[in-house]
N, C-alpha and C positions, 0 to 999 in steps of 0.2 A: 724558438730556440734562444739560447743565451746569444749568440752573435747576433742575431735579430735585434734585439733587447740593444746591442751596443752601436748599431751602426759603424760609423767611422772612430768610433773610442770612446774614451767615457771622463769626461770631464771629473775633475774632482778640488775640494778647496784650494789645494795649493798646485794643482798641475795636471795635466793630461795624458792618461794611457792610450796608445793607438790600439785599433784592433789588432794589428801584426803581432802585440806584445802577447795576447788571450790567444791565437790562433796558435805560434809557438807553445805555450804551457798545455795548451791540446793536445800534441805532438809528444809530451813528455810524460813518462810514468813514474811517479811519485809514491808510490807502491809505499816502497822499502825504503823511502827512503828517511824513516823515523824510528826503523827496525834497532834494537837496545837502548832508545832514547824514554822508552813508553813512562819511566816513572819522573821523568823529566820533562816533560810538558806537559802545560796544564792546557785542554781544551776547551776552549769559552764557546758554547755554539747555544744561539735562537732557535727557540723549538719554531719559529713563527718564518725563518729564513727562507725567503722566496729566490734567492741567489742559487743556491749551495743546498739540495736537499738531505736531512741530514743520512737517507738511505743509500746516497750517493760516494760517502766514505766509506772507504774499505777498510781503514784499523782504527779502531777504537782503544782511547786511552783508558790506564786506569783513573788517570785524575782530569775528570769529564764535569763541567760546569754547564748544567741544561738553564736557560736563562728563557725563564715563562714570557710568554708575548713578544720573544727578542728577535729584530729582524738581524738583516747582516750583518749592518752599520754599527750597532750594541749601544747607538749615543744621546739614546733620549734617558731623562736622568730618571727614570723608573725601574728604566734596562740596569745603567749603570751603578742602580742602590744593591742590583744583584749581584754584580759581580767583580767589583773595586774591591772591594775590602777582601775577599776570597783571593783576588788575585795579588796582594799586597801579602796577606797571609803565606799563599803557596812560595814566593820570593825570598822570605825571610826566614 
């Protein structure tokens, strides 16, 4: 399982998530909570994301960015020749 995966947190460049912080967002339903926002977010997601499957989300935007061989992170610069300039685009 994903807590498995974390053990005690999850290190990252600039500082550290505990698990209490993932076990809380477990506990919370996120549902709706993007409900009339739909043409307002752009959704960047890895077809390749071992994190987050993407059959795992329950609403789908209309402005949905599939990023080929993209894992979670999105930061290798092959990932991100996908999807900088889309996202720079949708902003302006």
């Amino acid at each position: 399982t994903v807590l498995q995966f974390l053990g005690e947190g999850v290190q990252l460049r600039d500082g550290y998530i505990k698990k209490e912080f993932f076990l809380e967002l477990l506990a919370k339903d996120f549902t709706h909570a993007f409900d009339g926002l739909e043409y307002r977010v752009l959704h960047i997601y890895g077809d390749a994301d071992d994190l987050v499957p993407i059959e795992s989300i329950p609403k789908h935007f209309s402005n949905t960015l599939l990023v080929k061989g993209g894992d979670h992170e999105l930061e290798q610069k092959k990932m991100m020749a996908q999807w900088v300039q889309p996202c720079v685009n949708f902003l302006i």
